[in-house]
Structures are given as structure tokens and as C-alpha cells.
C-alpha positions in Angstrom: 15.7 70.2 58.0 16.0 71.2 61.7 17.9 67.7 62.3 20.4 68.5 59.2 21.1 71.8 60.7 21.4 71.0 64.5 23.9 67.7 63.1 25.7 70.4 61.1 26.5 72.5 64.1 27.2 69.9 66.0 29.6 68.9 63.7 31.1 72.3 63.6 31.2 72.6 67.9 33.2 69.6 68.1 35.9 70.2 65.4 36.5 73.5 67.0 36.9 72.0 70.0 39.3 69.6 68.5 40.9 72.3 66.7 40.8 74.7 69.6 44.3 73.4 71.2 46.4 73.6 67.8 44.9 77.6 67.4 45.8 78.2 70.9 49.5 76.7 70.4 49.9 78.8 67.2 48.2 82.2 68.5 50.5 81.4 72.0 53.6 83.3 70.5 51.9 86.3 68.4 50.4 86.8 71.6 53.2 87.0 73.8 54.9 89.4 71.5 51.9 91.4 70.5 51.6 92.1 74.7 54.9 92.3 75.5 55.4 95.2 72.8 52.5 96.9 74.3 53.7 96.8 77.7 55.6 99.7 79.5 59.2 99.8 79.6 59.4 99.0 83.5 56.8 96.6 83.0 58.4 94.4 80.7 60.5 91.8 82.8 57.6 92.0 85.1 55.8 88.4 85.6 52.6 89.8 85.3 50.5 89.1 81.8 48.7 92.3 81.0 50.0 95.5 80.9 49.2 98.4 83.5 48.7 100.4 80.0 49.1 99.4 76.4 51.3 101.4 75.0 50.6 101.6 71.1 53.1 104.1 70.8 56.2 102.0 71.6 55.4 100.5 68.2 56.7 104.1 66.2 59.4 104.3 68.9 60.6 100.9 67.6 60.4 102.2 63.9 62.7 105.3 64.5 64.8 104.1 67.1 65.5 100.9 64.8 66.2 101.8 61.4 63.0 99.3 61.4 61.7 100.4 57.7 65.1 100.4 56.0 65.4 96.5 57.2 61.5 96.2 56.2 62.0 97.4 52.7 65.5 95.0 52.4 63.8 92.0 53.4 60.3 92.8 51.2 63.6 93.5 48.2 65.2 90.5 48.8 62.6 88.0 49.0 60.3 89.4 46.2 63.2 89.7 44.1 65.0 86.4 45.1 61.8 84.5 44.7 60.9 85.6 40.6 64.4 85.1 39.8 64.0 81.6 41.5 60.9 81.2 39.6 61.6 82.7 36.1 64.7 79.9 36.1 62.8 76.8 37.2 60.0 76.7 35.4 61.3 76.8 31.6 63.6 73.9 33.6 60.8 72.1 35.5 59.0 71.7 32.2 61.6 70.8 30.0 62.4 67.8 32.6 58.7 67.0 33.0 57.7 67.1 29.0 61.4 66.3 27.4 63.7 63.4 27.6 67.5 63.9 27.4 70.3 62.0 28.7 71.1 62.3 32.1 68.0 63.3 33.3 67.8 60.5 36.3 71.1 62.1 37.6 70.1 66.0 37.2 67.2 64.3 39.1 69.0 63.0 42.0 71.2 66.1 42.0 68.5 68.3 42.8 67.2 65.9 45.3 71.0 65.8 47.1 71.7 70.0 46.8 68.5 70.2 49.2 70.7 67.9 52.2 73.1 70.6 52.0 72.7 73.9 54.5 74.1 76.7 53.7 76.4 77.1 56.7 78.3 74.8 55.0 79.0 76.9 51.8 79.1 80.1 53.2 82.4 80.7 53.6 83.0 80.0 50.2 80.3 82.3 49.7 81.5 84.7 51.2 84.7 84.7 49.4 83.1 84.8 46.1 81.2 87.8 47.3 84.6 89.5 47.9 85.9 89.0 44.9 82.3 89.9 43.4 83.0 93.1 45.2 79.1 92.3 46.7 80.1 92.4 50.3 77.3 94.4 52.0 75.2 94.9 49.4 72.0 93.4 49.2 72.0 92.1 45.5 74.4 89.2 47.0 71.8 88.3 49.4 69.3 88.0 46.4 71.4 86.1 43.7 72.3 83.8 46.8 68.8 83.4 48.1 67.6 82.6 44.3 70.4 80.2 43.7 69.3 78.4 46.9 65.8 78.1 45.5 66.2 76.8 42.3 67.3 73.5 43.1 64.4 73.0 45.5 61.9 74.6 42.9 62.7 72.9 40.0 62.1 70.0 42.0 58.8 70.9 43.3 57.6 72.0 40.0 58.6 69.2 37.9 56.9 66.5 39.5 53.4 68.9 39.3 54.1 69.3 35.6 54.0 65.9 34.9 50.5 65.6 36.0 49.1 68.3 33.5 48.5 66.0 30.6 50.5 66.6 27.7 47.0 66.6 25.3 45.9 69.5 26.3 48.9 71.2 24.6 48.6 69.2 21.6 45.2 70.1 21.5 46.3 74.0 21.2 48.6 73.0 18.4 45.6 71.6 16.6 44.4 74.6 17.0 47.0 76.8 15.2 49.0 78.1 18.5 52.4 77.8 19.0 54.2 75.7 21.0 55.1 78.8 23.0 51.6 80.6 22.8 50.0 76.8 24.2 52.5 77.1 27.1 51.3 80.2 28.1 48.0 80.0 27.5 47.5 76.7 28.7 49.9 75.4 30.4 51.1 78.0 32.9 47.3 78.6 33.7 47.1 75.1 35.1 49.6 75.3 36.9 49.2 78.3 38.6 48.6 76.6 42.2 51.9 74.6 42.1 53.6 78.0 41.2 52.3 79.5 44.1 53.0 76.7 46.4 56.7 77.2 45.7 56.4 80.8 45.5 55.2 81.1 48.7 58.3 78.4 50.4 60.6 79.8 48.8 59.6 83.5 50.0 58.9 82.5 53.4 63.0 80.9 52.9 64.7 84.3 51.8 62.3 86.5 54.5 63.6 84.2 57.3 67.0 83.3 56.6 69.3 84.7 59.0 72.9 83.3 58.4 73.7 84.0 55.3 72.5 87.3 55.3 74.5 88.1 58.9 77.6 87.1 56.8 77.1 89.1 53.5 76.1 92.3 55.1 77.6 94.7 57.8 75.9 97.7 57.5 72.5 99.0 59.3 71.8 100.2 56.0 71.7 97.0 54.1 70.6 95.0 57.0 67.4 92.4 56.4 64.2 92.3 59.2 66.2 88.7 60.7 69.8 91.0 61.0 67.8 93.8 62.4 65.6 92.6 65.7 69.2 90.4 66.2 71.2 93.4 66.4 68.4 94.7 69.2 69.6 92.0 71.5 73.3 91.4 70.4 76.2 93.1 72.4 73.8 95.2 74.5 74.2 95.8 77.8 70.4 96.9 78.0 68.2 95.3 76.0 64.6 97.1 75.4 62.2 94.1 75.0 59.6 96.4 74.4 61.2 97.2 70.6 62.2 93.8 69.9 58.8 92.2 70.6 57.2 94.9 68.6 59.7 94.2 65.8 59.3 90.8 66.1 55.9 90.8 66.0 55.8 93.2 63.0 58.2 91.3 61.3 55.9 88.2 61.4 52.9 90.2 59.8 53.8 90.6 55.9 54.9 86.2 56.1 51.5 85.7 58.0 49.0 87.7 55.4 50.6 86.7 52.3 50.6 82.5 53.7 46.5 83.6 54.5 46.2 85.3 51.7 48.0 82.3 48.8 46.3 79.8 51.4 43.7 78.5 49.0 46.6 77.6 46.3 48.2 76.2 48.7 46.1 73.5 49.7 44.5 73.1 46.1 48.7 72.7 44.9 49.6 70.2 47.6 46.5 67.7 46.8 46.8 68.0 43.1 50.6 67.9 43.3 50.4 64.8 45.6 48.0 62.8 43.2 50.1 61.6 39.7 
């Protein structure tokens, strides 16, 4: 039994040791920011790595001096909101492509598969003329409908090809039973494939929290600014820039992406194996 356990920590030591450089390379940012935010104002362009004093209160000078929780609450809006319209499309569409057959469906197939090739920089000035004539400009709802229309294409994709692994039986199975087509899809369906719906949940959050060009065209206000528009405004056309704030921004911005990717991480991996085997 000793052996076992002295093999098993053995085992343990050396894949943090392998592991160690790939946790220092992703910590290496956070930290920088996290210290940086601390540091005193004067102390900031300094090359010195820690701070005389860490100052935990340039953190609520950030939040007031920033408009930081008006951006917060946009970008938590926008996403959230983006996301389950994204979601509440593709997945009546992912499962009628993955359960039905109907002509055309190679094509809608490969269209998906090209709409993700293009960026949006290339649409958005016609974007941002429909948005105009929408009367949307500067108004977050654009941002959302934008953001969702974005992620249909690519979740409809993702979720199609997971659907097909979920054997059709088990539906016919409820209908045996006396459900309803619509009662088996809830009740048996959507249950199993609950990890491939959070995979894509989570991309195509961590999409709408991050994207920064669109959103810089649609709105103009503070107001109606998103996290990415806010810590860029802290360093564009300033003649002084406090590095202090937008580290501590930055760094707060990063926070809400981080726990909810911990947090989901489970049906994350468990959705990419069982999406990847068919």
C-alpha cells in the first residue's frame, strides 16, 4: 500500500512539474495586472515589481472615477442576454437538422460552416447602417440582437453535430411510453444534452463579453458603453493615462469570464469528449 501511494505522488510531483510552466504563462498576465492596480500612482511606470504599498483602494477609485459598474452591468446585459437568444434559436434548429431530413440540408450545412470565415469588421458598416435606420444607434439592445445573430450560425453548428450522437431510441422509447414528442424532448433529450449546451453557452458568452469592434461602432455614449469600450476609453485620447485604473479594470473585467469558465469547467470537458466521439 505504501508503494501504491509513494507511486501515486510521484506521479502527481512530476505532472505538476510538467504542468508548472503552462500555470505560470497563464497566471503571468493576471499577475501583472493584479500588481500593477495595486501599486501607487508614482509607482506605476516604475521598473520595480512590487509595490512600496498595495494600494487596495485604487480599486473603488477606478469604480467611481470610471463609470466602471454602468459598463459592468452592460457587458453582464449583453452577453447573458445575447447568449439565450443565441441559444433559444439554435437548438429547436440544431435538432431539427440532427433528427429531420429536408432538402437542402447539405447546403444550410455548408452555409453555417462559411458564415463562421466571415469577421464582423467586414459587415459592420452595413451594420451600422441598419442600426440607423433601426433607430438602435447607442443603444445596447443593437449590441445584443447583433451579438446573438453572430452566434447562431456558430451554435447551431456546434450543437447539431452533438445531437446526432444522442440516439434517436431513447426518444422513441418515451413515446412508448405515452409522452409526447415535445414532453420526450424535454424530458429526455435536452437532459442529455445539457453538457454540449453549456459548451456553447459558455463560447458564445465569452464572444459577446470580449468583443470590442462592433460594440465601439454601435455605441457612443459612457452610458451605454460595454467593459471592452470602457478600459479603451481609459487609454484613448489621453494625454495622461492612470495605469493604476486600467489594470484594476482590466483585471476586474477578466474576473466574471474567469469564474464562470471554472465554474461550467466540468461540462466543458465532459461536452468536448462526448461531442468529439460519433
Amino acid at each position: 500500500m505504501s508503494f501504491k501511494l509513494s507511486r501515486k505522488w510521484r506521479r502527481t510531483i512530476i505532472s505538476w512539474l510538467l504542468l508548472s510552466p503552462l500555470i505560470i504563462l497563464v497566471l503571468f498576465p493576471f499577475a501583472v495586472m493584479l500588481i500593477t492596480a495595486l501599486k501607487p500612482p508614482g509607482e506605476v511606470l516604475r521598473p520595480n515589481w512590487w509595490p512600496s504599498e498595495f494600494r487596495w483602494s485604487n480599486f473603488i477609485t477606478m469604480w467611481d472615477a470610471t463609470n466602471f459598474g454602468r459598463a459592468l452591468w452592460n457587458s453582464i446585459y449583453v452577453a447573458f442576454l445575447s447568449t439565450a437568444i443565441a441559444l433559444v434559436v439554435s437548438i429547436p434548429a440544431a435538432y431539427a437538422m440532427s433528427r429531420f431530413r429536408f432538402a437542402a440540408k447539405g447546403f444550410f450545412r455548408q452555409f453555417l460552416l462559411i458564415s463562421q470565415m466571415l469577421s464582423p469588421i467586414v459587415l459592420v458598416i452595413g451594420l451600422f447602417r441598419l442600426v440607423v435606420w433601426l433607430g438602435l444607434l447607442d443603444n445596447v439592445n443593437s449590441v445584443v440582437f447583433v451579438y446573438a445573430a453572430f452566434a447562431i450560425a456558430f451554435t447551431v453548428w456546434m450543437l447539431q453535430s452533438y445531437f446526432a450522437t444522442i440516439p434517436k431510441d431513447l426518444e422513441e422509447a418515451a413515446w412508448i411510453e405515452g409522452a409526447s414528442p415535445w414532453q420526450a424532448l424535454i424530458t429526455v433529450f435536452l437532459p442529455l444534452a445539457l453538457p454540449a449546451i453549456t459548451v456553447t453557452a459558455i463560447f458564445a458568452f465569452i464572444n459577446a463579453w470580449n468583443e470590442f469592434v462592433i460594440a465601439l461602432t454601435m455605441l457612443r455614449s459612457q452610458d451605454s458603453y460595454t467593459l471592452p469600450i470602457q478600459v479603451f476609453s481609459l487609454v484613448a485620447g489621453r494625454y495622461t493615462i492612470e495605469w493604476h485604473h486600467v489594470m484594476a479594470a482590466a483585471f476586474v473585467a477578466t474576473l466574471p469570464v474567469a469564474i464562470v469558465f471554472a465554474w461550467l469547467q466540468r461540462y466543458l470537458v465532459r461536452g468536448l469528449a462526448l461531442g468529439a466521439v460519433k
